[in-house]
C-alpha positions as CSV (number, residue, x, y, z in Angstrom):
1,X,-9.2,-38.0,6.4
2,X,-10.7,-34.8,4.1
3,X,-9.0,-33.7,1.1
4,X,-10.2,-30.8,-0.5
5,X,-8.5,-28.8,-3.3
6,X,-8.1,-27.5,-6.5
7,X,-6.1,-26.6,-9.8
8,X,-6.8,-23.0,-8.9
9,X,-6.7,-20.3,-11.5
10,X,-5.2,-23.0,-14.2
11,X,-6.9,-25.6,-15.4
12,X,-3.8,-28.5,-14.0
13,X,-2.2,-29.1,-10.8
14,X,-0.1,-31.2,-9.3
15,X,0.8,-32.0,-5.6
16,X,1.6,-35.2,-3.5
17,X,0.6,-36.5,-0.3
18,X,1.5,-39.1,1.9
19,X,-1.5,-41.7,3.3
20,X,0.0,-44.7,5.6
21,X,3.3,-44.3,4.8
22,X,3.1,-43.8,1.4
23,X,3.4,-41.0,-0.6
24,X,0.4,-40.5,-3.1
25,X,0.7,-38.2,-6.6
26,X,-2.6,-36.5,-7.9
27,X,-2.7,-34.9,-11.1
28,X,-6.3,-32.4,-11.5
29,X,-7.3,-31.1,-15.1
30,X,-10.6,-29.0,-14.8
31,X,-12.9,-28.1,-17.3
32,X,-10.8,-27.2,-20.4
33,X,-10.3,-27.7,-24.2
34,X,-10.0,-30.7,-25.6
35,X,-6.8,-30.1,-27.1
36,X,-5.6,-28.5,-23.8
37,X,-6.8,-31.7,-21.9
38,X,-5.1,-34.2,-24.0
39,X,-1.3,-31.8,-23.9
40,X,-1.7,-32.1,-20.1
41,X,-2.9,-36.2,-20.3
42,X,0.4,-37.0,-22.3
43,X,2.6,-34.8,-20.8
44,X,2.0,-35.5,-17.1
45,X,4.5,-38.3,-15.5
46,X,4.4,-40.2,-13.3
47,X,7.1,-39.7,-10.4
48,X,6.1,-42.0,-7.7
49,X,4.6,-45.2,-7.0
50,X,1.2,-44.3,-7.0
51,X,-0.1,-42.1,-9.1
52,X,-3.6,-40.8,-9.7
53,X,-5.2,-38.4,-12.5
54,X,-8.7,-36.9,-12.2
55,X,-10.3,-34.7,-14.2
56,X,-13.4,-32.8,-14.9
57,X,-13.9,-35.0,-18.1
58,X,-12.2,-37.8,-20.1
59,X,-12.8,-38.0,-23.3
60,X,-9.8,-40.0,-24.6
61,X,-10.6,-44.2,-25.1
62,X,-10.4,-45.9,-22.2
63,X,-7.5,-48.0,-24.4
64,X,-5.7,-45.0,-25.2
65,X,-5.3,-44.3,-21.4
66,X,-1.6,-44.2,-20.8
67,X,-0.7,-46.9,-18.1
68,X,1.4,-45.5,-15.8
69,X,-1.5,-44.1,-13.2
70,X,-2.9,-46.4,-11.0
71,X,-6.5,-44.6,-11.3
72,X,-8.3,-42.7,-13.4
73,X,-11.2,-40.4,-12.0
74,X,-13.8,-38.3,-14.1
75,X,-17.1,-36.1,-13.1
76,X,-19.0,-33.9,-15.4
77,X,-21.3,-36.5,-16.5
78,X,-24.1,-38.1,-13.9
79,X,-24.5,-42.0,-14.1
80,X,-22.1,-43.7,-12.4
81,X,-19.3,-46.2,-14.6
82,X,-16.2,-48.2,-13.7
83,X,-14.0,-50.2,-15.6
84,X,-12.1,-52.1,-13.6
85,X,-9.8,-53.7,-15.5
86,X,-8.5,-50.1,-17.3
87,X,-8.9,-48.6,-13.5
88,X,-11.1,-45.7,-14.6
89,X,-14.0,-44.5,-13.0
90,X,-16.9,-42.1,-12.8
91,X,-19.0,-41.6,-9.6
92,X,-21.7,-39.3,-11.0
93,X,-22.4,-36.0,-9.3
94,X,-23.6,-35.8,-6.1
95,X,-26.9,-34.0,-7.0
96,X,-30.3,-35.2,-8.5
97,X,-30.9,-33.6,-12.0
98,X,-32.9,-35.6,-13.2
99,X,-35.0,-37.5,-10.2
100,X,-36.5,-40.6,-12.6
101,X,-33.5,-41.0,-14.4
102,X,-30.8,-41.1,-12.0
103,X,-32.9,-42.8,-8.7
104,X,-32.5,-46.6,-8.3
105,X,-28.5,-47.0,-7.8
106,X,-27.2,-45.0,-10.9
107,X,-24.7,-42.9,-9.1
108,X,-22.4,-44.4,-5.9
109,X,-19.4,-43.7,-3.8
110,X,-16.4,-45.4,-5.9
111,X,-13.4,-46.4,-2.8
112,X,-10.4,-47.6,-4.2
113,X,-8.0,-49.4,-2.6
114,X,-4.5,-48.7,-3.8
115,X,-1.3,-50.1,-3.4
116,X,2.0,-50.5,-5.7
117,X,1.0,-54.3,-6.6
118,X,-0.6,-53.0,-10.0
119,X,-4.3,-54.6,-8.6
120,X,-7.1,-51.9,-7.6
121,X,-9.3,-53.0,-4.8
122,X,-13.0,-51.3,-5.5
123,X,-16.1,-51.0,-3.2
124,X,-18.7,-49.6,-4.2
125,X,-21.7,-47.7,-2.2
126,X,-24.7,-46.2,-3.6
127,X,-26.1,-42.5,-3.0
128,X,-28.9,-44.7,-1.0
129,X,-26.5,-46.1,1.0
130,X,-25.3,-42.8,2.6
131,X,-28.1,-40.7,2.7
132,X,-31.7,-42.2,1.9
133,X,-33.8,-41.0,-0.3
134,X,-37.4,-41.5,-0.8
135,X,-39.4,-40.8,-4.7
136,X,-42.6,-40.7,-4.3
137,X,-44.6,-41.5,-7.3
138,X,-48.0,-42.6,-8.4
139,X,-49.9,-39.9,-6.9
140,X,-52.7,-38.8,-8.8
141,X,-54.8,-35.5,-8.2
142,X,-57.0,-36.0,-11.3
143,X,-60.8,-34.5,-10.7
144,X,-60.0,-33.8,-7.3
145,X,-61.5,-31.0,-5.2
146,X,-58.6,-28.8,-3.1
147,X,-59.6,-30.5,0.1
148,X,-59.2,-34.0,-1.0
149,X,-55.7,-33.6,-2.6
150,X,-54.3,-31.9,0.0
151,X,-55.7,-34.7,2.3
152,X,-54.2,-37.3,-0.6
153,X,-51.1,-35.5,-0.2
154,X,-50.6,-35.2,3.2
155,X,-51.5,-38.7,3.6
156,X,-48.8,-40.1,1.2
157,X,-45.6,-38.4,3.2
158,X,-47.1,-39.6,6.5
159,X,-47.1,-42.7,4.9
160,X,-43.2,-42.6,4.4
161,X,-41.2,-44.8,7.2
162,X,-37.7,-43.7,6.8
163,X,-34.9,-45.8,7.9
164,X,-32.3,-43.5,8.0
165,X,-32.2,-39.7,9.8
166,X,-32.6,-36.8,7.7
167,X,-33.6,-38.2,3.9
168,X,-34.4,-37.0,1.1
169,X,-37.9,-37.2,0.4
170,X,-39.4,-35.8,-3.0
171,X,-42.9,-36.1,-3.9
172,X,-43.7,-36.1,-7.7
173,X,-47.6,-35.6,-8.4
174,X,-49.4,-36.3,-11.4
175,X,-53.1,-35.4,-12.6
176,X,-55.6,-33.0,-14.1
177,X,-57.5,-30.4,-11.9
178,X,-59.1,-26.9,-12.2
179,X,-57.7,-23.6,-11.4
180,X,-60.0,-23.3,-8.2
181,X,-58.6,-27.0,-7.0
182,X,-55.2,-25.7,-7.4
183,X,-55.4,-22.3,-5.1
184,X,-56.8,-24.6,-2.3
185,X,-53.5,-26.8,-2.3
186,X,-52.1,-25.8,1.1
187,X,-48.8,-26.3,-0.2
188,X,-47.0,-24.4,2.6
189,X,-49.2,-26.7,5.2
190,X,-48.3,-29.9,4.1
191,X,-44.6,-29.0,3.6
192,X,-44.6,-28.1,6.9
193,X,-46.4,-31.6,8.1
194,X,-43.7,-33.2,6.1
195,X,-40.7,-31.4,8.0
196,X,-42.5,-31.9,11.3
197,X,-43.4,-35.8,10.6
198,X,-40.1,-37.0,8.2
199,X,-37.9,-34.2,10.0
200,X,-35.9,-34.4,6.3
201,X,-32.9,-32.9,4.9
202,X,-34.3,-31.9,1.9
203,X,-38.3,-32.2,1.1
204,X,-39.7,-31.5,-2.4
205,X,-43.5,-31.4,-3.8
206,X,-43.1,-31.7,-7.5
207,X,-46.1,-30.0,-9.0
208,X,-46.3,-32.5,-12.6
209,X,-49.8,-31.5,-12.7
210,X,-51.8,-30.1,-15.6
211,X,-54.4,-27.0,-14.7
212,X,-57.3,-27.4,-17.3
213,X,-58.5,-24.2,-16.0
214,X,-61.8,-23.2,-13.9
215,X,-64.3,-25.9,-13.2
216,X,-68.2,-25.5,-14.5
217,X,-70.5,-23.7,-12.6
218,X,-74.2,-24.5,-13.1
219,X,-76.4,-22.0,-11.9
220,X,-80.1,-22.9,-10.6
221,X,-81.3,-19.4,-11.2
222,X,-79.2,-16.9,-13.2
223,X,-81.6,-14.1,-12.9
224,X,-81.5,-14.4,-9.4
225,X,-78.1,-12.5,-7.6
226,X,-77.9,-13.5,-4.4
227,X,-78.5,-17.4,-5.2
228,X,-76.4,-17.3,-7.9
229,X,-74.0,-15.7,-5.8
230,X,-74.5,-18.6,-3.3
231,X,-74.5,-21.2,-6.1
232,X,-71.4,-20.6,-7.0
233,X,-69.1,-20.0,-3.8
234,X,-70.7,-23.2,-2.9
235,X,-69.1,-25.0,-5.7
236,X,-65.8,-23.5,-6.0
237,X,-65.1,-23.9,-2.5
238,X,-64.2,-20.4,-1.9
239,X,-62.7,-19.9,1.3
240,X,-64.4,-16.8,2.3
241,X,-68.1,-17.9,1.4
242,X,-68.8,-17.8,5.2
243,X,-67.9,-14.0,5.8
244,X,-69.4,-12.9,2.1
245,X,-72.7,-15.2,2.6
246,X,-73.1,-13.5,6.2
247,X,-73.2,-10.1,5.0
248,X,-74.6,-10.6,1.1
249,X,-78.0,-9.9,2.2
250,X,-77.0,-6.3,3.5
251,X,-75.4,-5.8,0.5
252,X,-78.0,-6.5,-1.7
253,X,-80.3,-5.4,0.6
254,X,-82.7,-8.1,0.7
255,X,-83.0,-10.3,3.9
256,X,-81.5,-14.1,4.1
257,X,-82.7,-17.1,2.5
């Protein structure tokens, strides 16, 4: 059973429906004034058995709550709350804002079983439970060449053993490196590794790293061009040092050393 709709271009609707036999009144208040919402939260009634109100927000005291809805629903905020004995709830949203806030069971899937006998039924399922996701933290670039953190990197997803098809997998990594170390992340590569390997809904690479700009370069003989030249696409790992060494000599017109 999917139910999807809206207080269209007001902020309150009303409509019923029937599930097993019994017909079901839902009462929507989007996102609206305060003064607007709590008009429309004393005003509504109640004309069947069960009745439920959800809204975009509820600001009013969960004591102040008039009684005669079996269930109260609410979104806007993230973190997921229940209180089962006033029957009012709050999922959280179905997106990540904030990934080290709201991982570890802080939103879920809030089923309510409701009948006329004035006592909610509540199961409760986590985000984890329907689609899995995996946070990878503690990975640590710092002083690393581009070669070693995109082997460090690559290395951490294939380490992932998912249990579920298609999770969520983001990748948060930490450090300090140098601006040369940070063009050689094959970023596109090992996104791709990761979709071929995890075969994920959704794959991230958080870049929480700090670029403490180019690395040192110590030059043996400064005076000298084409060693210095050498010296330092040697260090810096340039990636066309190959083609530039094989023709530098033409170009400076001296033979190879």
């Amino acid at each position: 059973m999917e139910l999807i709709v809206s207080t269209g271009t007001g902020p309150y609707s009303t409509f019923s429906e029937t599930y097993d036999g019994k017909k079901v009144e839902m009462h929507l208040v989007s996102w609206t004034s305060t003064h607007q919402f709590d008009y429309f939260l004393n005003s509504a009634k109640s004309n069947e058995d069960i009745s439920l109100f959800f809204a975009h927000d509820i600001s009013v005291e969960k004591e102040n709550l008039p009684v005669y809805f079996n269930y109260y629903g609410c979104g806007h905020k993230h973190n997921f709350w229940l209180d089962e004995e006033f029957d009012v709830g709050r999922p959280g949203s179905s997106c990540i804002v904030n990934w080290d806030r709201e991982m570890g069971g802080k939103k879920k899937l809030i089923l309510v079983d409701i009948d006329n006998s004035g006592n909610n039924e509540y199961t409760l399922e986590t985000l984890n439970d329907v689609r899995e996701f995996k946070f990878i933290t503690g990975v640590d670039i710092t002083g690393m060449g581009s070669e070693e953190v995109n082997q460090t990197l690559t290395n951490s997803l294939s380490n992932l053993s998912p249990k579920k098809q298609k999770p969520i997998v983001i990748m948060k990594v930490n450090g300090l490196i140098d601006s040369e170390t940070e063009r050689g992340i094959e970023r596109r590569e090992i996104l791709e590794f990761g979709e071929k390997k995890l075969d994920p809904l959704f794959l991230h690479i958080e870049p929480n790293w700090q670029c403490a700009g180019p690395r040192d370069v110590n030059l043996s003989e400064p005076l000298n061009v084409e060693k210095s030249i050498r010296e330092y696409m040697e260090q810096t790992n340039d990636k066309m040092a190959k083609d530039i060494l094989e023709i530098l000599p033409k170009l400076l017109g001296s033979e190879a050393t």
